[in-house]
N, C-alpha and C positions, 0 to 999 in steps of 0.2 A: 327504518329511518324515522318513520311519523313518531314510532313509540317512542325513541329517544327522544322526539320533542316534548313530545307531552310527557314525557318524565322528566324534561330538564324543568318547561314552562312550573311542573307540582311543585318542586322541589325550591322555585325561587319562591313563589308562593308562599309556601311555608316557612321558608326562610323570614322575609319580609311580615310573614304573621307574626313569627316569631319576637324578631325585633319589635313590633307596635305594641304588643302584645307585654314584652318585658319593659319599656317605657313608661307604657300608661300605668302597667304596676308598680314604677317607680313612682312616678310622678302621685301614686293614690298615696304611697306611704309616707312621700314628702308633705302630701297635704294635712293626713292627719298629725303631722307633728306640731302644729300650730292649733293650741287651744283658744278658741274665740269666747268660749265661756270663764274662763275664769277670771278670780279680780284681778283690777288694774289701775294703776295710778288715775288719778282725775287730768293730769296733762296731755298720757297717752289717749284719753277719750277721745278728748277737747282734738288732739291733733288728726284723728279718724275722720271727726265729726267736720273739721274743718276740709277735708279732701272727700270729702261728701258720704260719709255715711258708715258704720258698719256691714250693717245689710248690703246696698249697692257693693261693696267688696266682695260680701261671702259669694255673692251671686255672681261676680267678672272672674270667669275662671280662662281667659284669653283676653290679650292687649295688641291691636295689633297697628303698626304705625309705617307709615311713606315718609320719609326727609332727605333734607338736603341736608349735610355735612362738611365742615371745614375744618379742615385739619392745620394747625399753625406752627411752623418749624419758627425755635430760637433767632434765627434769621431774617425771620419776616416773611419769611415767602409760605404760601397756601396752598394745600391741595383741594380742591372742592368735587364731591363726588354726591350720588345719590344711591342711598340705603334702606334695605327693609328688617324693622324690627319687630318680633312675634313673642310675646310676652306671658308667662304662666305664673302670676303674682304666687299661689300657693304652694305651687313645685319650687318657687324660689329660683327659674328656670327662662332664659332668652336667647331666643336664635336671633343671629344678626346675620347676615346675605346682602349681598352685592355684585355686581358685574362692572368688572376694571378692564380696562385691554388688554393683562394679561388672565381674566378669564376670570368664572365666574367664583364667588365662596361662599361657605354657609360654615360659621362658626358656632358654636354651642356652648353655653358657658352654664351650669350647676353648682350645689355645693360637693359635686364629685371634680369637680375641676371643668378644665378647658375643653373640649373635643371640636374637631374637623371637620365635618359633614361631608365639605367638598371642598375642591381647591388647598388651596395652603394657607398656615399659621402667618405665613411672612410677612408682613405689610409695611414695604418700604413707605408708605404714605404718612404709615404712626408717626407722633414727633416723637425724638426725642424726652426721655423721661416715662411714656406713656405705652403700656404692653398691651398686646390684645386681652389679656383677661384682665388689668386695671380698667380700659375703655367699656367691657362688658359690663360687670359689675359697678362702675358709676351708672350707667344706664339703668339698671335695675333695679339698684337701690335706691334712687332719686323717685322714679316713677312708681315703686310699690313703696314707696315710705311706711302706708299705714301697716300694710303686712311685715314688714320689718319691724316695725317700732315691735307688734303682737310677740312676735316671733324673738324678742330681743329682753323682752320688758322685766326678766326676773333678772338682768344682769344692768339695767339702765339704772344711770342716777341723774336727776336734773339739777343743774345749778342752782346757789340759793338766788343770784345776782345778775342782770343780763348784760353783754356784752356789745359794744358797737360794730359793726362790722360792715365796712362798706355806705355808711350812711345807714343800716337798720339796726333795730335793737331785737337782739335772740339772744332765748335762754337756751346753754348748754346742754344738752344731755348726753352723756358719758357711758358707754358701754365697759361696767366693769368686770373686769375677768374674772372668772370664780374659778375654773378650772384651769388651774396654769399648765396644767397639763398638755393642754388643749394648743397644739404648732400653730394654725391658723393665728388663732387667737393672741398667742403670745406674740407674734409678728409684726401684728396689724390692729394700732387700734383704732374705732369709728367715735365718733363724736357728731350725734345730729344736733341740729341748730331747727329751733323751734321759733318762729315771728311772734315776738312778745306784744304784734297787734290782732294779727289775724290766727292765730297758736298755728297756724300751718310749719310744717316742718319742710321748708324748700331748699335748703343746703347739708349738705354732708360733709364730713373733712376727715380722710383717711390718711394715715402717719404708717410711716415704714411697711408703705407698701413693698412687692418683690421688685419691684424697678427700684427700690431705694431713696424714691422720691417721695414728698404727699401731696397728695392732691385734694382739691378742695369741688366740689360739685355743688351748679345749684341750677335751679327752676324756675323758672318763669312764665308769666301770662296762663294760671292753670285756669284750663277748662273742660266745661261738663263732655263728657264722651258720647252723652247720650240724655233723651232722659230722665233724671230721678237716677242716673249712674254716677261715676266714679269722677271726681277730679286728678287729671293728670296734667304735667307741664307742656305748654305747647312750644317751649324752646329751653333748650337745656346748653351750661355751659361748664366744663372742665377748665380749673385751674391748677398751676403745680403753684406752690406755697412753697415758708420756709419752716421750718422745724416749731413756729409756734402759728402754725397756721395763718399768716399772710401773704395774700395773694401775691404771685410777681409775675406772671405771665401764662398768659391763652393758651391753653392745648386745642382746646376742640368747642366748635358750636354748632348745637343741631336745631336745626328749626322744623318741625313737624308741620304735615298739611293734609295728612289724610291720616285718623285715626277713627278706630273699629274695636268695639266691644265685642266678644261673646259671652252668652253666661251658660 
């Protein structure tokens, strides 16, 4: 009887080695896919420099955040919950986790897709318009801007002209496709929006996402994490738009209150 145990106890053991084990080698090979050495437009500097640094980025190899959350149905009516989100700017990689009364989740969003941790994909709380892997990826890409811009920058074009929006003036930058090959891409395209005061880049606007919707994402109030570290949004807001990116109503607003480096 004992020996069964401790051959079951080995065997999860290595199971779970196993698992962390093939993770972290993903997450090494997602990391070197992003050259931080080589040239780069003078916009994309400017918008690094403006979210505090090259350096402080190479070195935040973990994001990790407490919020309260609001979720906005068409309707008017609100769900407001509280969520934890675990960020791997280099892996391209965010767990997002909660506990609802019907129990707990931990979702996992990559450039391999969606995955489940725990609990279910389902969230009747989403509004309308808005899927769990659209709410994932506005989170990630809002908050790792600089590593995206890095990670994006042989396909970006920035506008010659800036554009009003909301009361601010941002210049476009246009992710163009080179590889039409490429499903994701041909699907979906991104358009960052660069502050033609501060070059910060705090809004995003995705078009023909899988919900069939776009959405427009943006940042506010950024601050230092730590410091000499990284500037990230300390409240974030999702909008769904129409086909030329204006806004028409609220999906989601997150307002952060406990955020945590690692490097």
């Amino acid at each position: 009887m004992m020996n069964w145990i401790y051959r079951t106890i080995w065997l999860t053991s290595v199971m779970l080695l196993a698992v962390a084990g093939c993770r972290q080698e993903q997450k090494q090979e997602q990391e070197q896919k992003v050259d931080v050495s080589a040239p780069r437009p003078p916009y994309i500097s400017q918008a690094i420099e403006a979210a505090g640094g090259l350096q402080p980025w190479t070195q935040t190899q973990k994001l990790e955040f407490d919020c309260v959350v609001a979720f906005y149905q068409l309707d008017g009516s609100f769900y407001l919950t509280k969520q934890h989100h675990e960020i791997y700017p280099w892996s391209n990689l965010i767990l997002v986790s909660a506990r609802e009364p019907q129990g707990k989740y931990v979702w996992e969003f990559s450039p391999n897709g969606m995955r489940v941790i725990e609990g279910t994909r389902q969230a009747d709380f989403l509004p309308i318009g808005l899927g769990a892997v659209d709410f994932a990826k506005a989170i990630l890409d809002i908050t790792t801007t600089p590593v995206r811009l890095l990670e994006n920058k042989a396909q970006l074009k920035k506008g010659t002209s800036p554009v009003k929006i909301e009361g601010r003036w941002y210049y476009p930058i246009e992710r163009v496709l080179l590889d039409k090959t490429d499903s994701e891409l041909s699907r979906q395209k991104l358009v960052f929006h660069q502050n033609r005061d501060s070059s910060l880049v705090d809004m995003l606007w995705f078009a023909g996402i899988d919900s069939g919707t776009s959405l427009a994402v943006r940042g506010y109030d950024y601050q230092k994490v730590e410091k000499g570290g990284v500037f990230v949004p300390a409240k974030i807001e999702i909008f769904m738009t129409d086909v030329r990116g204006v806004m028409q109503h609220r999906l989601v607003t997150i307002d952060y209150h406990q955020i945590k480096a690692t490097k």
